[in-house]
C-alpha positions as CSV (number, residue, x, y, z in Angstrom):
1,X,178.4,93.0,332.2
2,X,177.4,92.5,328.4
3,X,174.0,92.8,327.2
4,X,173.7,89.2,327.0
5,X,174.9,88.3,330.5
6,X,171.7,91.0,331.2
7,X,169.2,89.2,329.4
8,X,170.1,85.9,331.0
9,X,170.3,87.5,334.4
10,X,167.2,88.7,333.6
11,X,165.4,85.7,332.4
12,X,166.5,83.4,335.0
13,X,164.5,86.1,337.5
14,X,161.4,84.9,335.6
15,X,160.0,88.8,335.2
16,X,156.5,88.7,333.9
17,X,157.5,91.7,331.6
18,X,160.1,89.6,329.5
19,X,159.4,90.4,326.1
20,X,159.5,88.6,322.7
21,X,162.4,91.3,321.3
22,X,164.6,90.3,324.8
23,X,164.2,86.7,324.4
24,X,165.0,87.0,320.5
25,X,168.3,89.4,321.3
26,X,169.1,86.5,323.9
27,X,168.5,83.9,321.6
28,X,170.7,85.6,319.0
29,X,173.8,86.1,321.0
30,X,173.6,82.1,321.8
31,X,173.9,81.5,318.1
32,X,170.3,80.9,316.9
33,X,169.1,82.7,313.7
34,X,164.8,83.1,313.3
35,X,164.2,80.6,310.1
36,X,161.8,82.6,307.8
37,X,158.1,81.2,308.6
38,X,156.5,79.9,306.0
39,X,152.6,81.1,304.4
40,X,151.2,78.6,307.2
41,X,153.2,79.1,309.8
42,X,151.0,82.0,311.8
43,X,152.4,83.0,315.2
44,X,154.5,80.0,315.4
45,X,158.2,81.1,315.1
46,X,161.5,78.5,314.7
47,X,165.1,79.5,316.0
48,X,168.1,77.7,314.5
49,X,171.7,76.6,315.7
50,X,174.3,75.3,313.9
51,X,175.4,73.1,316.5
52,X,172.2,72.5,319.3
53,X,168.4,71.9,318.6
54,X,166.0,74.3,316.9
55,X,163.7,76.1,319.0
56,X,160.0,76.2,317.6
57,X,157.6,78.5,320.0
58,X,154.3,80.5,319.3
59,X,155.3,84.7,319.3
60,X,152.7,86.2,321.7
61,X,150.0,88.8,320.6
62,X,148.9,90.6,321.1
63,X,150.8,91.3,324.1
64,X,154.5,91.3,323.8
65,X,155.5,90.0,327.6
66,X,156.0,86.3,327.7
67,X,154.3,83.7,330.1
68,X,156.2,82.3,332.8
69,X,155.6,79.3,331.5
70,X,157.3,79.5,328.1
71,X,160.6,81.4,330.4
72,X,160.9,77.9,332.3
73,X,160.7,76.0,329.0
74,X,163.4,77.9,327.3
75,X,165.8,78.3,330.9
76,X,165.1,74.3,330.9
77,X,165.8,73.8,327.4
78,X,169.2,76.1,327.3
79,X,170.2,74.2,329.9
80,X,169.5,70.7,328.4
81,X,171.4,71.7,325.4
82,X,174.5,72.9,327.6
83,X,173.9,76.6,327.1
84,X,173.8,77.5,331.1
């Protein structure tokens, strides 16, 4: 099993210790590049893919886990775009 079959594994288990530099790894090996945030952008943080939507989320701090909620929005949202 590949690293990325592991973060998805692990994501879909909704852990409350998912952290920003797993989902970002995971987000990655789907294809999405960070776009550099601009002077205003402050915590909010936009993933790009050639061929799906962006992705625009806040990065949490200063904790690095991410809520359950924002897990089920990106499960939902990879699924949606045909990624699961």
């Amino acid at each position: 099993m590949g690293r990325k079959a592991k973060l998805l594994a692990r994501l879909q288990q909704r852990p409350r210790d998912f952290t920003w530099d797993e989902l970002t790894a995971l987000l990655r090996a789907f294809g999405y590049k960070q776009a550099k945030p601009g002077k205003t952008g402050g915590s909010r943080r936009r993933f790009v893919h050639p061929k799906a939507a962006p992705i625009t989320m806040h990065k949490p701090h200063p904790e690095k886990s991410l809520k359950v909620y924002i897990i089920d929005e990106i499960l939902e949202f990879l699924k949606r775009e045909g990624m699961l």
